[in-house]
C-alpha positions as CSV (number, residue, x, y, z in Angstrom):
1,X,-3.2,179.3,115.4
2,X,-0.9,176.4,114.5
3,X,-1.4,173.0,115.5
4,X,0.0,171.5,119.2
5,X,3.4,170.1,118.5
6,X,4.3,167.8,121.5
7,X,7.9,167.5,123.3
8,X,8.8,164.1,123.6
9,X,11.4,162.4,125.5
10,X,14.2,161.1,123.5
11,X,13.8,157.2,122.7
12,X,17.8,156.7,122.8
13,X,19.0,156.4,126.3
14,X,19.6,152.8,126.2
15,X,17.5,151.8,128.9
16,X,18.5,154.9,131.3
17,X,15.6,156.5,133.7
18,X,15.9,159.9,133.3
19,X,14.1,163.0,135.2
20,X,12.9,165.9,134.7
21,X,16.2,168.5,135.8
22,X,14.8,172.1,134.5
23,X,12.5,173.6,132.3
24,X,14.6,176.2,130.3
25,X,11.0,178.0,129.1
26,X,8.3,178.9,130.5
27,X,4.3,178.0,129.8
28,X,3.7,181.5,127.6
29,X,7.2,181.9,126.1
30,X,7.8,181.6,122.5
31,X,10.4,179.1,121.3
32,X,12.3,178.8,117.9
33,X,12.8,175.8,116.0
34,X,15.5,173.5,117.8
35,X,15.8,175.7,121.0
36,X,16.6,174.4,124.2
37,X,13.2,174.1,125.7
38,X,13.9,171.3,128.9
39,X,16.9,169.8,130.3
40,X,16.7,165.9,131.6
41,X,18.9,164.1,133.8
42,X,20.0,160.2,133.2
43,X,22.2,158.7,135.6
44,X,25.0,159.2,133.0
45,X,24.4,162.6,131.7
46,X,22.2,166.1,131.2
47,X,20.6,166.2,127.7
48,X,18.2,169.2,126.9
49,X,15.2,168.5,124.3
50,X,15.1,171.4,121.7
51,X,11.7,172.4,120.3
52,X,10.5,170.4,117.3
53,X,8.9,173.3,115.9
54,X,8.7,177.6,116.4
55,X,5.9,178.8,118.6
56,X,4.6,179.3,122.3
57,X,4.8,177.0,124.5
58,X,1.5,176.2,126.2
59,X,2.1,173.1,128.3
60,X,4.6,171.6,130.9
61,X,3.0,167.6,130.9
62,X,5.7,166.7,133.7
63,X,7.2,168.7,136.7
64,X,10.8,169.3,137.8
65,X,12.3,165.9,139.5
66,X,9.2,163.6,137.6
67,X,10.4,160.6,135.6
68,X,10.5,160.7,132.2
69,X,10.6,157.4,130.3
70,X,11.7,157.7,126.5
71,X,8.6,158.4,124.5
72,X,6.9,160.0,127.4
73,X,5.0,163.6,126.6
74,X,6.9,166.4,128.5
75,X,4.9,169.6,126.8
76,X,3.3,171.0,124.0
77,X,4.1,173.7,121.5
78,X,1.3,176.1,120.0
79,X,3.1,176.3,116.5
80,X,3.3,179.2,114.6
81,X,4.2,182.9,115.3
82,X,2.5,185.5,117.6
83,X,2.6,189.0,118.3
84,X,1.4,188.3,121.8
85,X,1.5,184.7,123.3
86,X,-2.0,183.3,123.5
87,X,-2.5,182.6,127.3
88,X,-1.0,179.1,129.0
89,X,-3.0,176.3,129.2
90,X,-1.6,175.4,131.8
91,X,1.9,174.5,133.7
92,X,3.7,171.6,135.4
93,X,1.6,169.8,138.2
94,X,4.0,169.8,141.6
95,X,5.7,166.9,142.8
96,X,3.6,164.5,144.5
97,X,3.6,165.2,147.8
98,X,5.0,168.8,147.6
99,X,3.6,171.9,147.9
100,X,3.3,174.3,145.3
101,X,5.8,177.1,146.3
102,X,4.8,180.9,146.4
103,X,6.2,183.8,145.1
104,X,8.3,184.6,148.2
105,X,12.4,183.9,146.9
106,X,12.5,182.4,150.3
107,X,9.7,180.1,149.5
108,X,11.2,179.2,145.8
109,X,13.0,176.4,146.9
110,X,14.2,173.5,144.4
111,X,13.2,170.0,145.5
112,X,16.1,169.2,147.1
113,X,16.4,172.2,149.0
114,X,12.5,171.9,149.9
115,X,13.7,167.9,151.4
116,X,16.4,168.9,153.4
117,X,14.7,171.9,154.9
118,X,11.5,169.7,155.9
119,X,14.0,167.1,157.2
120,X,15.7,169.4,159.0
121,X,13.3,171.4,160.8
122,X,15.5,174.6,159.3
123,X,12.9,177.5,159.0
124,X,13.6,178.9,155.5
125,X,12.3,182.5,156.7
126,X,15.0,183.1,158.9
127,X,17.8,182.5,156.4
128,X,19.0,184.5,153.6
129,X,19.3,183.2,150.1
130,X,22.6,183.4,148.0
131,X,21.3,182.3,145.0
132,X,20.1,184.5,142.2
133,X,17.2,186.6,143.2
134,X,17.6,185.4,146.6
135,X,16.4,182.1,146.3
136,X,17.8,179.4,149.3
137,X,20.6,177.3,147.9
138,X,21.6,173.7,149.7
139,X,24.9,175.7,151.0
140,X,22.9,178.1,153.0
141,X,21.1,175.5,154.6
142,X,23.9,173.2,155.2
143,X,25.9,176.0,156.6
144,X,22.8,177.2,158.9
145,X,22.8,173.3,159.6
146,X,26.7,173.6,160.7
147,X,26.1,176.8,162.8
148,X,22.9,175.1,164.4
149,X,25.3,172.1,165.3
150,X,24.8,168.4,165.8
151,X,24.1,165.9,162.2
152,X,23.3,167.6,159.0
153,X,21.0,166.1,156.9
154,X,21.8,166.2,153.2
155,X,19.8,164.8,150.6
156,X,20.7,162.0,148.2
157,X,21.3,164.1,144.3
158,X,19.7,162.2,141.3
159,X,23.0,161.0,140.6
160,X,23.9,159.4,143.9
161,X,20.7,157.9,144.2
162,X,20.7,156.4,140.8
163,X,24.5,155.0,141.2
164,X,23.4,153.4,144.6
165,X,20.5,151.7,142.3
166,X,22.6,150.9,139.3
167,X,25.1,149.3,141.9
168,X,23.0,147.0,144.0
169,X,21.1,145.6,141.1
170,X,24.7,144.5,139.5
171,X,25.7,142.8,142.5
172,X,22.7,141.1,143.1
173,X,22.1,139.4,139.4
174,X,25.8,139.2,138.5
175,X,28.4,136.6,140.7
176,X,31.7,138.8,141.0
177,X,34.6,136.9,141.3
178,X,38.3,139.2,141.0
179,X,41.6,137.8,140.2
180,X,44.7,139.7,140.5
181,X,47.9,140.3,138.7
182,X,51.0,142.3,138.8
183,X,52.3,144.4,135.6
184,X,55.7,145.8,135.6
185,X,55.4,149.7,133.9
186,X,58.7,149.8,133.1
187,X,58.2,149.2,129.0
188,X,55.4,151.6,129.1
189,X,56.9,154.6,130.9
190,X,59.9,154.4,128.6
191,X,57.3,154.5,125.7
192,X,55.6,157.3,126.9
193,X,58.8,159.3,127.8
194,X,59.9,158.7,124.3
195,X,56.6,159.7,122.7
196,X,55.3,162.5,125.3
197,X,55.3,165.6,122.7
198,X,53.2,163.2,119.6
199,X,49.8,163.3,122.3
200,X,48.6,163.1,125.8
201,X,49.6,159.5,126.3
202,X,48.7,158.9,130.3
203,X,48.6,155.6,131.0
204,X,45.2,155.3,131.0
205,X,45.7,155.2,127.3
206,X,47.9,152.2,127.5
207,X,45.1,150.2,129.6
208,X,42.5,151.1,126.9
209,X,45.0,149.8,124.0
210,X,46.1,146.4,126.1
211,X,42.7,145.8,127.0
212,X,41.5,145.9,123.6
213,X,44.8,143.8,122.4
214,X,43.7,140.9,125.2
215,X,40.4,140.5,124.2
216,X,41.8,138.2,121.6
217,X,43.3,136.1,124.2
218,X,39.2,135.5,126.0
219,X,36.4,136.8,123.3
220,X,33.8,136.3,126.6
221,X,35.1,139.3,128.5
222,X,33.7,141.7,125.6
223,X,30.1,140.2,126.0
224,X,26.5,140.7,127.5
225,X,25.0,138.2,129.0
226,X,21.3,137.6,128.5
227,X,18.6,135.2,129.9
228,X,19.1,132.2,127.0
229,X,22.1,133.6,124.9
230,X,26.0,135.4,125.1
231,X,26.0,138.4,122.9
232,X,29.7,138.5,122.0
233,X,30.5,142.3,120.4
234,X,33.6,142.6,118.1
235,X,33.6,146.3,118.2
236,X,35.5,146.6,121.5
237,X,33.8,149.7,123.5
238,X,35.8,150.5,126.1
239,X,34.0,152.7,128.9
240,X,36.8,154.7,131.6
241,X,35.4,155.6,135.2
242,X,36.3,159.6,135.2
243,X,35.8,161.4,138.9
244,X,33.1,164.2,138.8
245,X,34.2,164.9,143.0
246,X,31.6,164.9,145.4
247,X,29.2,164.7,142.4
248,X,30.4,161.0,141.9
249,X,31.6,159.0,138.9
250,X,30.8,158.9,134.9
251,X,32.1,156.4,132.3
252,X,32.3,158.1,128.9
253,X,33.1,155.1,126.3
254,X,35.8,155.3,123.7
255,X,34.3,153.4,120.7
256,X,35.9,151.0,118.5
257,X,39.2,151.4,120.7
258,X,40.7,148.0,118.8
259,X,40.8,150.0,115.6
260,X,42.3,153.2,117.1
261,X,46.0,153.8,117.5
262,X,47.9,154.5,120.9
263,X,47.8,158.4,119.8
264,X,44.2,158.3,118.9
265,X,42.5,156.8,122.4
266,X,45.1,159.1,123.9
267,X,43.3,162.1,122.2
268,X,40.1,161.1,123.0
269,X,40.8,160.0,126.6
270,X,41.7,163.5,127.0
271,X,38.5,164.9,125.2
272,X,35.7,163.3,126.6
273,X,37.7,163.7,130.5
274,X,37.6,167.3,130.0
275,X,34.1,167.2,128.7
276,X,33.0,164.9,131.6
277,X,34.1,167.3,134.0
278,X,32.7,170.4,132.0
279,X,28.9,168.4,131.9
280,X,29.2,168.1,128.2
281,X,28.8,164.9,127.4
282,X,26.2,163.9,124.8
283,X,24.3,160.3,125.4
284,X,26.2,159.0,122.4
285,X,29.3,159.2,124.3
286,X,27.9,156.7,127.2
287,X,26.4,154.5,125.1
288,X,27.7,151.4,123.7
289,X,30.0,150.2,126.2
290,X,31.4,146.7,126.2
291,X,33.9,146.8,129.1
292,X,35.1,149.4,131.5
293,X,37.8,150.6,133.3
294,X,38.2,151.4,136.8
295,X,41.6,153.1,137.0
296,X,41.3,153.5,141.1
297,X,45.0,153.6,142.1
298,X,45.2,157.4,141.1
299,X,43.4,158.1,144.3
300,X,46.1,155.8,146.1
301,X,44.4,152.4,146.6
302,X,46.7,149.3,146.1
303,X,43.9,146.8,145.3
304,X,40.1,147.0,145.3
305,X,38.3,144.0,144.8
306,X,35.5,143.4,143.7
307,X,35.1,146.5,141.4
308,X,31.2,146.2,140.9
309,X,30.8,145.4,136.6
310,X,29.2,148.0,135.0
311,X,25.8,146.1,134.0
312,X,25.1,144.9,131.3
313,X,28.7,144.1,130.7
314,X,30.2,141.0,131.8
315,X,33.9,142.1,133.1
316,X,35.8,145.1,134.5
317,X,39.1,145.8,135.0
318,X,40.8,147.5,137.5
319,X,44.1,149.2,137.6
320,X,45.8,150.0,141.7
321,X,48.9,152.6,142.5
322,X,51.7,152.4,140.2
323,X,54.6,152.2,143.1
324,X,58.3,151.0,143.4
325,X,58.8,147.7,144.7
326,X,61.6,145.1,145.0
327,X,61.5,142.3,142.5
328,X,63.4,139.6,141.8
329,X,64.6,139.2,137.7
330,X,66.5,136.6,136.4
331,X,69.5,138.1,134.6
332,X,72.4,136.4,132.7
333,X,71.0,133.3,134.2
334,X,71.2,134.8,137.3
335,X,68.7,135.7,139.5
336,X,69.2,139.5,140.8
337,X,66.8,141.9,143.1
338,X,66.1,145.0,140.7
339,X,63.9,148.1,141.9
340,X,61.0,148.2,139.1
341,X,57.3,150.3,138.9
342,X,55.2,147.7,139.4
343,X,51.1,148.1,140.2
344,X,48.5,145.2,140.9
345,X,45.9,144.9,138.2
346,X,42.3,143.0,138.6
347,X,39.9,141.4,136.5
348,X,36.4,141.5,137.8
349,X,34.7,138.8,136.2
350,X,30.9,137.8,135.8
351,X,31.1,134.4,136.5
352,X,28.0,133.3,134.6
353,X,30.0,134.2,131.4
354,X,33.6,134.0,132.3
355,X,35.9,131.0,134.3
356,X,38.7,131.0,135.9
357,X,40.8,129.8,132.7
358,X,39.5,132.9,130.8
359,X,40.4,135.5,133.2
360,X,43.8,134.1,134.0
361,X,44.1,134.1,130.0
362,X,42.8,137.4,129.4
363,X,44.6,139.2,132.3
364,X,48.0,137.3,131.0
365,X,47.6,138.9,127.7
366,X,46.8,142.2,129.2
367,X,49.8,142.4,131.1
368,X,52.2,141.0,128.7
369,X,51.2,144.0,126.2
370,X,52.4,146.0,128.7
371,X,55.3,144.6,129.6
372,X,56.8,144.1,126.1
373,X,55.8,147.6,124.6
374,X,58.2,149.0,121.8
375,X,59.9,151.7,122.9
C-alpha cells in the first residue's frame, strides 16, 4: 500500500469561510490524479479540490455543511493502485446536532432539507421525493408547506446567510456616507450606437472605464483601510454586482481595468456575467477587488443610498435608471429646456478614508468622462 496523501483546503480564498458543499467520492472509491474529489462553498463561489495523488480514498475528515478554513484536512488518499479497494477507514462524522440518516430515500435528506422539515413539523414519510432516486428536494416540502397552508418556513442557503454576515459586519466597522450626482448619457449612447458591432459595449462597460479614468481625480477611493495605515492599490480592480436571482448577488472583478480598453472590459464584462450565472467562476476571478460596482437601476430603482461597500474596500459606486427627463442647457448663450437620458449616480464612501472634497472630486471626474465621450 502507498502512503496517506491528505486533501487539504486551498490556502487562497482571501480570507473567505468556506463549507463543505459535496463530497464528489465516496470513502472506498478510487480517485485519479487531479480528479474532482470534494466541492466547497465560499460566500463568492463553488471550487472543487482535485486529488493530489491516484488511489482510494479512505477518509472524509469533515462532513457536508462543516467549515473548512484554508489549510484545514478534509480527507485522506490511500496512494497507489488497487484491484479491489482496501476497506474505508472510515467516513464523514454528521453534523453536529444531526442525525445520521438511513438508507430510506425518504430519510436521505440534505441539511437543509433535514432544517426545514424539523422546523416545520412536515413528516417526510408522507411525501414523495422528486429528486434522483427519490430523495426529498426543498420544492417538495415547500409545496407540501403551500398545500398544508399558513407560513412556510424556508431555510437561510450558505449564501444568503453569509451575505447577511458579510453585510452587517461592513456597516458596523465602516461610516457610510453617499453623495449623489447626475450624468447625462447622451455622449455614451451615441458611442455605443456608433461602435455596437466592434463588442458588447453595455454601459456597464462605460462605468468600469470612467471609474477607472476618475480614480486619478481622488487616489483614496482605490484603497483599503487598515488599523494604522491606507493601502493605496494602483492596479484598479474593479469588482461588478451580477444578479444570480433568488440565489442572491456575486461580484466577479475585472482586473487591471485602467489598462484595458473600452472593447476589452466590454468582453470580459460579458465573460465572467455569463460564467457567474453558469456557477463557473474560479476564486481568481473574485479576488483582488479594489472597488465595486452596484449597477442597481437595471432592476428600476432611481437612487439607493447607502449601497453597503464591499469590505475591505473603501468606496462603491452606484449607478440608478437611465430615464428621460427635462433639463435645462445653455445654448448660443441661451438658456433652452432640452429632453436628455439622464440617471443619478452615487458614491458610497468610507468616511474613515474618504471626505467630502474627494468624493465630490472623484464623482465629478466620473461623470465628466461620460459626458464628453468621443463619438
Amino acid at each position: 500500500m502507498g502512503d496517506l496523501v491528505d486533501l487539504i483546503v486551498p490556502i487562497e480564498q482571501e480570507g473567505t469561510k468556506a463549507v463543505v458543499l459535496k463530497w464528489l467520492k465516496a470513502v472506498g472509491e478510487a480517485v485519479a490524479l487531479d480528479e474532482p474529489v470534494v466541492e466547497l462553498e465560499t460566500d463568492k463561489v463553488a471550487v472543487e479540490v482535485a486529488a493530489p495523488a491516484a488511489g482510494v480514498l479512505v477518509e472524509q475528515s469533515l462532513a457536508v455543511e462543516a467549515e473548512a478554513e484554508p489549510g484545514m484536512v478534509l480527507g485522506r488518499i490511500q496512494a497507489g493502485a488497487w484491484q479491489q479497494p482496501p476497506p474505508p477507514l472510515r467516513g464523514p462524522p454528521p453534523p453536529e446536532g444531526e442525525e445520521r440518516v438511513s438508507a430510506n430515500p425518504l430519510n436521505r435528506l440534505s441539511p437543509a432539507v433535514r432544517r426545514l422539515v424539523r422546523e416545520s413539523g412536515i413528516d417526510p414519510s408522507a411525501l414523495t421525493g422528486s429528486g434522483r432516486g427519490g430523495r426529498l428536494t426543498r420544492a417538495d416540502v415547500a409545496a407540501a408547506l403551500e398545500r398544508r397552508g399558513g407560513p412556510r418556513l424556508i431555510p437561510h442557503d450558505r449564501m444568503r446567510r453569509q451575505i447577511a454576515e458579510h453585510m452587517s459586519r461592513s456597516v458596523t466597522i465602516a461610516p457610510h456616507v453617499t453623495a449623489v450626482f447626475e450624468a447625462d448619457f447622451s455622449a455614451i449612447i451615441a458611442h455605443r450606437q456608433a461602435h455596437k458591432t466592434e463588442a458588447p459595449l453595455t454601459y456597464t462597460a462605460y462605468f468600469v472605464a470612467a471609474a477607472a479614468t476618475a480614480m486619478a481625480a481622488a487616489p483614496g477611493v482605490n484603497s483599503r483601510w487598515h488599523a494604522d495605515h491606507l493601502e493605496l492599490f494602483d492596479e484598479v480592480n474593479i469588482g461588478v454586482g451580477v444578479a444570480l436571482g433568488e440565489e442572491g448577488l456575486i461580484v466577479p472583478v475585472i482586473h487591471r481595468a485602467q489598462s484595458l480598453s473600452l472593447c476589452e472590459i466590454a468582453r470580459a464584462l460579458a465573460d465572467l456575467t455569463k460564467r457567474a450565472r453558469a456557477n463557473r467562476l474560479s476564486p481568481a476571478d473574485v479576488q483582488g477587488g479594489t472597488f465595486s460596482i452596484s449597477n442597481h437601476g437595471v432592476s428600476g430603482s432611481l437612487v439607493a443610498a447607502p449601497i453597503i461597500i464591499n469590505q475591505p474596500q473603501s468606496a462603491i459606486l452606484g449607478i440608478g435608471k437611465l430615464e428621460k427627463r427635462v433639463v435645462v442647457r445653455e445654448v448660443g448663450g441661451v438658456d433652452a429646456i432640452q429632453i436628455r437620458p439622464m440617471a443619478y449616480v452615487s458614491l458610497t464612501i468610507d468616511h474613515r478614508v474618504i471626505d467630502a472634497a474627494q468624493t465630490n472630486a472623484w464623482l465629478a471626474k466620473f461623470v465628466e468622462t461620460l459626458e464628453c465621450w468621443e463619438a
